[in-house]
C-alpha positions in Angstrom: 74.9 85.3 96.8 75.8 85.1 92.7 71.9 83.7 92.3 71.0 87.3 90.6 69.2 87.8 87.1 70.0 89.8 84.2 68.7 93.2 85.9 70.5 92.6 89.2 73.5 92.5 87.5 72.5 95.5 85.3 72.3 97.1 88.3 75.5 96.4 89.5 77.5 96.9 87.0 76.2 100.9 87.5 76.7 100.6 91.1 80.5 99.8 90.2 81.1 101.8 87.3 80.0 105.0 89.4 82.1 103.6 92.8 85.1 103.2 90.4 84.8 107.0 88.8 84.2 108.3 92.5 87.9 106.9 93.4 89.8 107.2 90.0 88.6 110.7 89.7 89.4 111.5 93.6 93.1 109.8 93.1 93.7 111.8 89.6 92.1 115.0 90.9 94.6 114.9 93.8 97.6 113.5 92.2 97.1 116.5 89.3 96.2 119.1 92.5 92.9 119.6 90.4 89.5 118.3 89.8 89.3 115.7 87.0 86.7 114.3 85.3 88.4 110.6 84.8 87.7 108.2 82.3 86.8 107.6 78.7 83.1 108.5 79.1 81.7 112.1 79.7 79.2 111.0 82.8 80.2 109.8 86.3 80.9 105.7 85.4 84.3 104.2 84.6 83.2 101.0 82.7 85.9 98.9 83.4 85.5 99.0 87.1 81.6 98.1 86.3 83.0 95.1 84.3 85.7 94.3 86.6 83.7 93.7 89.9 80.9 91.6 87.6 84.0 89.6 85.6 85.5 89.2 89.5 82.1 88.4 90.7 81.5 85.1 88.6 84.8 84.1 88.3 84.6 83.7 92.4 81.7 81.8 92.0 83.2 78.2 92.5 85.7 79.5 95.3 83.9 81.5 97.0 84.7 80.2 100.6 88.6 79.9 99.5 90.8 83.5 100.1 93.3 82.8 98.0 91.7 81.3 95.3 89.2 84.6 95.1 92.4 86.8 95.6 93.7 84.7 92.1 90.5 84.2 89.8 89.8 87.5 91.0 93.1 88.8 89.8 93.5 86.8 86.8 89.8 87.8 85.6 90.5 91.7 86.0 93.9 91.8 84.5 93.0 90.2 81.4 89.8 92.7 81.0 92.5 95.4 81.7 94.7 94.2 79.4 92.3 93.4 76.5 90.4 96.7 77.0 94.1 98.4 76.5 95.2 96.7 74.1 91.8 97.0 71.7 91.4 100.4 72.6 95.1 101.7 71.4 94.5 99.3 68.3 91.3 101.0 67.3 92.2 105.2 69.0 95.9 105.1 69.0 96.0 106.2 72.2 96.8 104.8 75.4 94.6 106.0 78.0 96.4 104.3 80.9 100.1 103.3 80.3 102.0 101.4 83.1 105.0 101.5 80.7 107.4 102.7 83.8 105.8 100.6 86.1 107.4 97.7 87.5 106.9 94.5 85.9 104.4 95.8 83.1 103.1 93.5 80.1 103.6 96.4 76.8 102.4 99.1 79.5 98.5 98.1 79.8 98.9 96.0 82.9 101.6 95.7 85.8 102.1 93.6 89.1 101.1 96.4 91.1 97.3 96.7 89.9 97.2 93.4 89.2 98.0 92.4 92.7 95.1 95.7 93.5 92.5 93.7 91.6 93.3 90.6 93.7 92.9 92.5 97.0 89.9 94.5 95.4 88.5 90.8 94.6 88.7 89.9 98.5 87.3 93.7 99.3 84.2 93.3 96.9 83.3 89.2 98.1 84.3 89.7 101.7 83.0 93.4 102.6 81.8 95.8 99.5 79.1 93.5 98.0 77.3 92.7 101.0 75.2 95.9 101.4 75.1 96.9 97.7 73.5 93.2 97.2 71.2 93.9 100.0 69.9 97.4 98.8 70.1 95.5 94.4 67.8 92.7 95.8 65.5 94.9 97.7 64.5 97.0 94.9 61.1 95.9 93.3 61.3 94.2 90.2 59.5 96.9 87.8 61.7 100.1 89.1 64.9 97.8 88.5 64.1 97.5 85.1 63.4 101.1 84.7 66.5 102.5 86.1 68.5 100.0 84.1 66.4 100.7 81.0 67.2 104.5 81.5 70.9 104.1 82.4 71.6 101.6 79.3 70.1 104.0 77.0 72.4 106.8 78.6 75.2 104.4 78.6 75.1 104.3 74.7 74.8 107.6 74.0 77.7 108.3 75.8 79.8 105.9 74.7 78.8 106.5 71.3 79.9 110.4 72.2 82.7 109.8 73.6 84.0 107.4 70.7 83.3 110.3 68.7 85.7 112.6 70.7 88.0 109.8 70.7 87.8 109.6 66.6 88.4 113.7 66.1 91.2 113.3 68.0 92.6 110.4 66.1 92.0 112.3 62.9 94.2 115.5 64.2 96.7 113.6 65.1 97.3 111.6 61.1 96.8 115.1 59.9 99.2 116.8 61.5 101.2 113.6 61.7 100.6 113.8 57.5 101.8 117.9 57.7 105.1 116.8 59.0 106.0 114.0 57.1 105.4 116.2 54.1 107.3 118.6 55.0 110.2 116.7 55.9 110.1 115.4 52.7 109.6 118.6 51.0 113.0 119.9 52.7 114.9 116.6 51.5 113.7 117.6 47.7 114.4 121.1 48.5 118.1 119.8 50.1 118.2 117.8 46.6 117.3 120.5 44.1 120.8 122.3 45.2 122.6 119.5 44.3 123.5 118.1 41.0 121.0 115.7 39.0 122.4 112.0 39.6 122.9 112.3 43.1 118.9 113.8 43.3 118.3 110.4 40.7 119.7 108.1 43.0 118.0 109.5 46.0 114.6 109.2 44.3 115.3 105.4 43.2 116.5 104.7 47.3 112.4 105.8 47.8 111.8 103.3 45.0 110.2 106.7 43.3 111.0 107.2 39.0 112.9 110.0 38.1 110.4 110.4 35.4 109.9 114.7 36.4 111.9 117.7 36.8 113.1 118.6 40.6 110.4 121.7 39.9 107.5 119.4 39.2 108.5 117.3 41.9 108.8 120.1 44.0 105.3 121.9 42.9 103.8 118.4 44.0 105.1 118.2 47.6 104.3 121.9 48.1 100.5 121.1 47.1 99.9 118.3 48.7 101.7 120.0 51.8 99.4 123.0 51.4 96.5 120.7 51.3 97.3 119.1 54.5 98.0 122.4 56.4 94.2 122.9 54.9 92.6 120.1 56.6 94.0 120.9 59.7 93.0 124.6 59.4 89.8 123.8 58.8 89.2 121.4 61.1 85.8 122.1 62.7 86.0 123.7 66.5 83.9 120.7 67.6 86.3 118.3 66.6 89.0 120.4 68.5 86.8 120.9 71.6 86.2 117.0 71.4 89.9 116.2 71.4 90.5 118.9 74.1 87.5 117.0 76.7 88.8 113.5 75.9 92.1 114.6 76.7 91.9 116.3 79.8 89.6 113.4 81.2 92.5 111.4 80.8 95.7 113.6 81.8 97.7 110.5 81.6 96.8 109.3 77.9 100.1 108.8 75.3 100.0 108.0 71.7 103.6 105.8 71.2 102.8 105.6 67.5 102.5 109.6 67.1 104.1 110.5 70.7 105.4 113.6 68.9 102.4 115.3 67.4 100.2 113.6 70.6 102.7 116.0 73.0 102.5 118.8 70.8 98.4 118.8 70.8 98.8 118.4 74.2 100.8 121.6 75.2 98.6 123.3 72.4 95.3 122.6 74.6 97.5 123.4 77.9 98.6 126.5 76.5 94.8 127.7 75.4 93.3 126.6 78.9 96.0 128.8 80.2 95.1 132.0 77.6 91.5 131.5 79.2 92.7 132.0 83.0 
């Protein structure tokens, strides 16, 4: 067991990356009382499982006849991949795509006791009981067709992520513009607030935003409203691919938030909720 070369483990990596979209997608489907399509990707593989049973695999390695110790290396190993793959993923979409933020015991909602204590007793599952046959039917395959199916399914592995990056992206981008429409606006109404109000106090307001009173309240005011327009613009005219994108990525992932634009990330939310319903 663990003696495997690069294409084994190719191969299992698949083999858990389908096994873990098979049970995320039955648990969401039922806890949402509707089919879901789970995960970041658009095809049947939840990467993280793929890399959590590999990471879980070799970190058992040296304890592989002691319980415990596989219940902790393979709890320690998982969490931090969770936690990491959270963490970088928020950084770089701005979106949380699993959020244990009410959870008990969380660390900033990407991991919690709970699953991390589920990877520990998934560890002793996959060692003790799940990896047996699946090494069995890995190492029986010949060594040409392994290489194939891996070849095939790496090369479908990019494109998807590469796809699915791109949804992620589009939806990203409506979420700063319509983030940008707001703020604009809110700042429009303050100037607007201003312009019934005598000149010092509107002065003093613009030097509190560190912004010269070197313009009239209309020029001011002309400004905002084009630059506002301009933003309602981009938004209008965002494409209906980018909007599609951003309605697939988020109905894979029902449980997604965005804590840095929660406001505009709910409203895009009802929006595609209220469209799916038009279609009914």
């Amino acid at each position: 067991m663990f003696a495997y070369n690069l294409w084994q483990w190719i191969a299992f990596f698949i083999i858990y990356c389908l096994i873990g979209w098979i049970g995320e997608s039955l648990y969401v489907s039922w806890e949402h009382r509707k089919w879901v399509n789970r995960g970041f990707l658009h095809g049947p593989f939840l990467p993280i499982y793929g890399f959590g049973a590999v990471i879980i695999l070799i970190s058992t390695i040296p304890v592989r006849n002691n319980y415990f110790l596989i219940f902790l290396f393979g709890m320690l190993g998982a969490t931090l991949l969770e936690y990491f793959t959270g963490w970088a993923m928020e950084q770089i979409f701005h979106v949380k795509y699993w959020d244990y933020t009410y959870d008990f015991c969380n660390l900033h909602g990407y991991i919690c006791l709970g699953c991390s204590l589920t990877w520990g007793v998934c560890a002793l599952l996959l060692t003790g009981l799940v990896h047996t046959p699946i090494e069995k039917l890995v190492l029986s395959l010949p060594a040409v067709p392994l290489m194939v199916i891996d070849i095939v399914f790496a090369v479908y592995f990019i494109w998807d992520m590469i796809t699915s990056a791109q949804e992620a992206f589009d939806l990203k981008k409506i979420i700063l513009e319509n983030e940008e429409v707001q703020r604009l606006q809110k700042r429009l109404d303050v100037i607007h607030a201003f312009a019934e109000d005598d000149k010092q106090k509107f002065e003093d307001h613009l030097k509190e935003k560190n912004m010269q009173y070197n313009k009239s309240k209309e020029e001011i005011t002309k400004e905002f409203e084009a630059k506002l327009q301009a933003a309602k613009d981009r938004v209008a005219n965002r494409s209906e691919k980018a909007k599609t994108h951003a309605t697939r990525i988020i109905r894979r992932n029902p449980g997604s938030i965005s804590y840095k634009h929660k406001e505009e990330f709910e409203a895009i939310r009802k929006r595609i909720e209220e469209r799916m319903q038009s279609k009914r």
